[in-house]
N, CA and C atoms as a LAMMPS dump frame, in Angstrom:
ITEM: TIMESTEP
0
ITEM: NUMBER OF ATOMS
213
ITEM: BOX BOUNDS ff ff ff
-5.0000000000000000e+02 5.0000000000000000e+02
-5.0000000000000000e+02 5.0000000000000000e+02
-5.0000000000000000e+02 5.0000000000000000e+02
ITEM: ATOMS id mol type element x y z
1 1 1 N -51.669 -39.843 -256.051
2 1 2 C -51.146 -41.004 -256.747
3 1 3 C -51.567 -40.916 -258.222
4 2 1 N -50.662 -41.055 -259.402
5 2 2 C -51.019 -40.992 -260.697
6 2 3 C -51.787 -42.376 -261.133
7 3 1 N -52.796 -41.929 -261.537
8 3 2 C -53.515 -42.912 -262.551
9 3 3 C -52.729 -44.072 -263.613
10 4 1 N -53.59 -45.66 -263.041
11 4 2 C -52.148 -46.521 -263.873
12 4 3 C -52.324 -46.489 -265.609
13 5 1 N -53.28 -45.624 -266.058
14 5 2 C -53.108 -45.432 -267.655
15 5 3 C -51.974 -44.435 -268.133
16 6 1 N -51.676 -43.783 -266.724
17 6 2 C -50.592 -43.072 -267.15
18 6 3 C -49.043 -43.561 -266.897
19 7 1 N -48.994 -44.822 -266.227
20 7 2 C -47.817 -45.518 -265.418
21 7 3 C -47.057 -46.141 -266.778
22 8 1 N -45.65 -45.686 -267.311
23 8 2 C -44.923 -46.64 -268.685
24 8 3 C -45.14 -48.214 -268.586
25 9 1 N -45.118 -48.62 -266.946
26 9 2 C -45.371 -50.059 -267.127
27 9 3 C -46.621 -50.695 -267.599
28 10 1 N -47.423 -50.126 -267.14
29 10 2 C -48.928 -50.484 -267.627
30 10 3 C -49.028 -50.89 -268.701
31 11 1 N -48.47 -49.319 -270.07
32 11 2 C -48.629 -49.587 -271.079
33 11 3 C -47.767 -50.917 -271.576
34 12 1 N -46.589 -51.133 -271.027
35 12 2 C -45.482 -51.945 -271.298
36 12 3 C -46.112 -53.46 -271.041
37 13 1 N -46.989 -53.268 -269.847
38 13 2 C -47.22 -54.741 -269.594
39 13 3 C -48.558 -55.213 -271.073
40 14 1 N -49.385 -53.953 -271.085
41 14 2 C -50.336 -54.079 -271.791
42 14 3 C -49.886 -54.671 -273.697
43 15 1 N -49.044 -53.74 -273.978
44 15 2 C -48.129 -54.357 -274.955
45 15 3 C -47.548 -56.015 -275.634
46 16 1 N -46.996 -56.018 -274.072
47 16 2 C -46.371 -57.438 -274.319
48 16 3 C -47.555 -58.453 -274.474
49 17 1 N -48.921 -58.16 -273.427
50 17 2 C -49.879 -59.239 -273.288
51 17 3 C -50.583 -59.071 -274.861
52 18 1 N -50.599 -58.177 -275.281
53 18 2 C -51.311 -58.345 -276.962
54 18 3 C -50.195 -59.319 -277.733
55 19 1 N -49.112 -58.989 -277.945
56 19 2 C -47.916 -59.178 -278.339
57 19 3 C -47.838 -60.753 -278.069
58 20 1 N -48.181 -61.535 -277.085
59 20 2 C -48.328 -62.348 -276.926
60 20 3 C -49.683 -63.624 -276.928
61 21 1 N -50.466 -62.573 -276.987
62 21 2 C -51.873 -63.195 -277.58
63 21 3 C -51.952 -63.359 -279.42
64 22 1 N -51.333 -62.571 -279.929
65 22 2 C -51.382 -62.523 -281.462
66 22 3 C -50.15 -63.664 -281.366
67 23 1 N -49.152 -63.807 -281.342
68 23 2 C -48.456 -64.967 -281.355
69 23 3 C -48.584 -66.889 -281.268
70 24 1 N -49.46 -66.014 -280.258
71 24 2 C -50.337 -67.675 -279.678
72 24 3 C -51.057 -67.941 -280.861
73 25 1 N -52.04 -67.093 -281.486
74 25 2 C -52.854 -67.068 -282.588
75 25 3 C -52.415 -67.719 -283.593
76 26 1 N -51.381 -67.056 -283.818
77 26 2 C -50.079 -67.226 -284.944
78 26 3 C -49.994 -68.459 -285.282
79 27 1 N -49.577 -69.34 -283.479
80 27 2 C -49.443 -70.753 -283.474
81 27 3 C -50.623 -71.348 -283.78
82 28 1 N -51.655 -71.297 -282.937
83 28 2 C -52.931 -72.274 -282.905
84 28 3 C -53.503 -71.541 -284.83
85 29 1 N -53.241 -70.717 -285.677
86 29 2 C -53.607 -70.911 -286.732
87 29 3 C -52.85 -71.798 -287.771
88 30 1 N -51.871 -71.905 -287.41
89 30 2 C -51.045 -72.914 -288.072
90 30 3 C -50.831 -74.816 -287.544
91 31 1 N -52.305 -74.954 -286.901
92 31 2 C -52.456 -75.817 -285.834
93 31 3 C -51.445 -76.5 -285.125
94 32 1 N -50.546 -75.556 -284.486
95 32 2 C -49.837 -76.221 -283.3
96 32 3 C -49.985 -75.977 -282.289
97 33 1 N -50.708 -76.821 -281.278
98 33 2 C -51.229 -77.238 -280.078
99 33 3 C -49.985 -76.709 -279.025
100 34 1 N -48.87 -75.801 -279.109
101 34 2 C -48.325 -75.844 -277.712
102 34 3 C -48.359 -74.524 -277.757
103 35 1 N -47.508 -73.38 -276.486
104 35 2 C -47.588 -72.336 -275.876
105 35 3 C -46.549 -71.756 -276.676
106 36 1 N -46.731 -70.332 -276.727
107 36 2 C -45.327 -69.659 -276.937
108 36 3 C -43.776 -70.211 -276.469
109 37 1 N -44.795 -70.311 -275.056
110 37 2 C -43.485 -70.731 -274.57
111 37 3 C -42.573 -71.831 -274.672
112 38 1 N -43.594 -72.64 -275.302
113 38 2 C -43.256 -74.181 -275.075
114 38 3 C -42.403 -73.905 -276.902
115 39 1 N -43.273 -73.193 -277.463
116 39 2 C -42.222 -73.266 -279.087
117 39 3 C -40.991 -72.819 -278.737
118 40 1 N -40.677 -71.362 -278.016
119 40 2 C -39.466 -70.974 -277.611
120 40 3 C -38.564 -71.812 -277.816
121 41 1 N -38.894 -72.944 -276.122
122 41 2 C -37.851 -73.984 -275.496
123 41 3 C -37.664 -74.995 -276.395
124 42 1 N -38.456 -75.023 -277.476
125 42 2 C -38.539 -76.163 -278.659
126 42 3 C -36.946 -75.53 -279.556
127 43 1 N -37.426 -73.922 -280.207
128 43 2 C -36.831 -73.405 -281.017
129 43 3 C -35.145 -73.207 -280.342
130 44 1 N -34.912 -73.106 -278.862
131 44 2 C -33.903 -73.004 -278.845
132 44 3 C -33.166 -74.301 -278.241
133 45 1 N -34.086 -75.133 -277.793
134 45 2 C -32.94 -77.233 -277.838
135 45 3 C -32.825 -77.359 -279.318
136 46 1 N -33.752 -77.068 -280.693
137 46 2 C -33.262 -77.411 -281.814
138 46 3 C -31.914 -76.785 -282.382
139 47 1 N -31.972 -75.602 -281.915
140 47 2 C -30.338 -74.468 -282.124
141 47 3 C -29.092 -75.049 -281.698
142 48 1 N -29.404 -75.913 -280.533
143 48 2 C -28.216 -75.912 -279.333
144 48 3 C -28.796 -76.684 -278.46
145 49 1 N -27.897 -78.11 -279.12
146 49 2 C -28.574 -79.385 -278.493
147 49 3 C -27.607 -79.798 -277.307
148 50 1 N -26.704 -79.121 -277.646
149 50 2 C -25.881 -79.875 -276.439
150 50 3 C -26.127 -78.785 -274.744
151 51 1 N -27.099 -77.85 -274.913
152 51 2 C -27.242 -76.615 -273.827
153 51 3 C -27.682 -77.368 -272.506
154 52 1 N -27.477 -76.893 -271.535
155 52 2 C -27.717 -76.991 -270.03
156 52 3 C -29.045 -76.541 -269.754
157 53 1 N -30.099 -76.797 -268.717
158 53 2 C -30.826 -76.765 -268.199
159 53 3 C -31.069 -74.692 -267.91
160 54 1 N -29.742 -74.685 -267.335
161 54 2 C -29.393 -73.185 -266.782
162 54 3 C -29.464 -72.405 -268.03
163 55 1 N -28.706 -72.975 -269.125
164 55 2 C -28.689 -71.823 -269.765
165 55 3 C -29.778 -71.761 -270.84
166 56 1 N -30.569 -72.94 -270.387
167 56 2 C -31.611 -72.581 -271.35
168 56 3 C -32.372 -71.748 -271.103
169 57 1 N -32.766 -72.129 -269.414
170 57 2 C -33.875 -70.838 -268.753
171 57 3 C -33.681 -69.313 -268.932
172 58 1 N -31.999 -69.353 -268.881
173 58 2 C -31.241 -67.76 -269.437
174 58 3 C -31.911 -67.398 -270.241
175 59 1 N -31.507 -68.28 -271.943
176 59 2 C -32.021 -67.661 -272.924
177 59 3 C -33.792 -67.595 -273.362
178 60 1 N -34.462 -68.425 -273.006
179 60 2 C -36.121 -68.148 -272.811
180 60 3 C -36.611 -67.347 -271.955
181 61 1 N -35.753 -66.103 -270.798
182 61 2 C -35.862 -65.352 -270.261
183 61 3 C -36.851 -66.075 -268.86
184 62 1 N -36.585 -67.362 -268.206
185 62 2 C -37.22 -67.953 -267.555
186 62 3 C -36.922 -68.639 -266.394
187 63 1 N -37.205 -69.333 -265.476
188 63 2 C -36.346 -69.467 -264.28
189 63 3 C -36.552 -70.874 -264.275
190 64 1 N -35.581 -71.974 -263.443
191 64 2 C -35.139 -73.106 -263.871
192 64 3 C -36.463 -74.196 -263.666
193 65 1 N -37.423 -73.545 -262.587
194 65 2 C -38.331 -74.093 -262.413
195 65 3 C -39.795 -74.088 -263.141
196 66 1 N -39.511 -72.918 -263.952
197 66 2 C -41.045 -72.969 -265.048
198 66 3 C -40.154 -73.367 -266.179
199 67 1 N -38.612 -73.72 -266.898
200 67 2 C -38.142 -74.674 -267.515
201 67 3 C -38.603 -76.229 -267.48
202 68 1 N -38.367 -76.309 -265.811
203 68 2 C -39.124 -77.826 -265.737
204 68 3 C -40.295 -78.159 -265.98
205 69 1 N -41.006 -77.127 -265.766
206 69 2 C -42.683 -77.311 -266.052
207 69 3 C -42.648 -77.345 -267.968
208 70 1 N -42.665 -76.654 -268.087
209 70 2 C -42.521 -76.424 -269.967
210 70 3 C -41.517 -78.143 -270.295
211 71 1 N -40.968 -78.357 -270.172
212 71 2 C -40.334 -79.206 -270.996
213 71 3 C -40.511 -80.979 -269.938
């Protein structure tokens, strides 16, 4: 079995989780108290106010039920 430092996902997952810790940063240095995620679902009801539930989870890459939780 190959070692998971050598697996593309590893690195891929490892990536995104920095990628997403410097972001958070990003936020809480500019003192705003919510999640990536929660700016996302912010940034895209301000785009496209009239959007559906469904297609919001689409575009935040998220499923309808951690939509409900976030918002």
């Amino acid at each position: 079995m190959e070692k998971l430092e050598s697996v593309f996902f590893y690195h891929l997952e490892k990536a995104i989780k920095s990628y997403r810790q410097f972001a958070q940063n990003k936020l809480n240095s500019n003192a705003l108290t919510i999640t990536i995620d929660q700016w996302l679902v912010l940034k895209v009801l301000s785009d496209n106010q009239d959007i559906t539930q469904t297609e919001l989870a689409e575009r935040v890459f998220k499923d309808k039920a951690s939509v409900t939780r976030i918002i």
